[in-house]
C-alpha positions in Angstrom: -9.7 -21.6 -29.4 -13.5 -22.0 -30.8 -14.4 -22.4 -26.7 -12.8 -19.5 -26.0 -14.2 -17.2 -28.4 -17.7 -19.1 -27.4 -16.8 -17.7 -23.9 -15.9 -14.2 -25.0 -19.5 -13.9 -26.8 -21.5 -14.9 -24.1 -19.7 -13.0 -21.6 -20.5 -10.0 -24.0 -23.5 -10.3 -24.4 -24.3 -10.6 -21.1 -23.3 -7.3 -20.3 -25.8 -4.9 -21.6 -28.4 -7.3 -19.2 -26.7 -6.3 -16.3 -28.3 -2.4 -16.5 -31.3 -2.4 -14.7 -34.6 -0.8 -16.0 -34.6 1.5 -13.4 -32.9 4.1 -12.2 -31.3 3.7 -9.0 -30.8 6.9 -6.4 -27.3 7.0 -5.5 -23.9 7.1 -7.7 -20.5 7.3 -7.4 -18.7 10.1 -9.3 -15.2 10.8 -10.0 -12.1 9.4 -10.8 -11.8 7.6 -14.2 -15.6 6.9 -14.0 -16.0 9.5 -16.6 -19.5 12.0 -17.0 -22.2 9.4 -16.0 -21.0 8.2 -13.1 -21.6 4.1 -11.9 -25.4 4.6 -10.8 -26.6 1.2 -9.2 -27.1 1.9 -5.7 -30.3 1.8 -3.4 -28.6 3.5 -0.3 -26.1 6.2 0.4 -24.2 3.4 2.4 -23.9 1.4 -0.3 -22.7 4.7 -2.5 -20.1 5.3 0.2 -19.0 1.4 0.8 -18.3 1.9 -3.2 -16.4 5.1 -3.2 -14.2 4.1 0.0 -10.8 3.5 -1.8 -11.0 5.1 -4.5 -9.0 7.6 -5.8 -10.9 11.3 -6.4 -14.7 9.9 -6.2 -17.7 11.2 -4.0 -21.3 10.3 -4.1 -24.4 11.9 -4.7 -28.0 11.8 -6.1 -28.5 10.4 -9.4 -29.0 13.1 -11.2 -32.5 11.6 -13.5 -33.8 11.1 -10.2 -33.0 14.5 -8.5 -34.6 16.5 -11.4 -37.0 13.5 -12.8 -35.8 12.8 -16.4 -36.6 9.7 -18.3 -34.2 7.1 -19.1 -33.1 7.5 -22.5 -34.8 5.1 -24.8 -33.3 1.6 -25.1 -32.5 0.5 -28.6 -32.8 -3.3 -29.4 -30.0 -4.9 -29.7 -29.9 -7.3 -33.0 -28.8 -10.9 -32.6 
């Protein structure tokens, strides 16, 4: 049970390291991806490889990179 939870925490706290510090050009929007979209592709193939499938989703410019906004700032994350 402890190895399990052990796994859990780690998995979690991995997650929040997997969002690069960049913003990447393309996303995928629609469907139950909610108002941000999934932004993490370099290409509009990629984009388009992503969306294929999926029910109700299109892609199209990130919007911080089509009108240049900054990231929001990143809070720290306590450990």
């Amino acid at each position: 049970m402890r190895i399990a939870a052990l796994v859990v925490f780690m998995v979690a706290g991995l997650a929040p390291a997997a969002h690069a510090e960049r913003d990447y050009p393309w996303c995928v929007f629609g469907g139950e991806l909610g108002a941000p979209g999934e932004c993490m592709y370099v290409t509009r193939e990629q984009c388009l490889a992503s969306a294929s499938g999926r029910w109700n989703t299109y892609c199209d410019v990130n919007p911080r990179v089509r009108f240049k906004q900054p990231a929001p700032p990143r809070t720290p994350r306590t450990r």
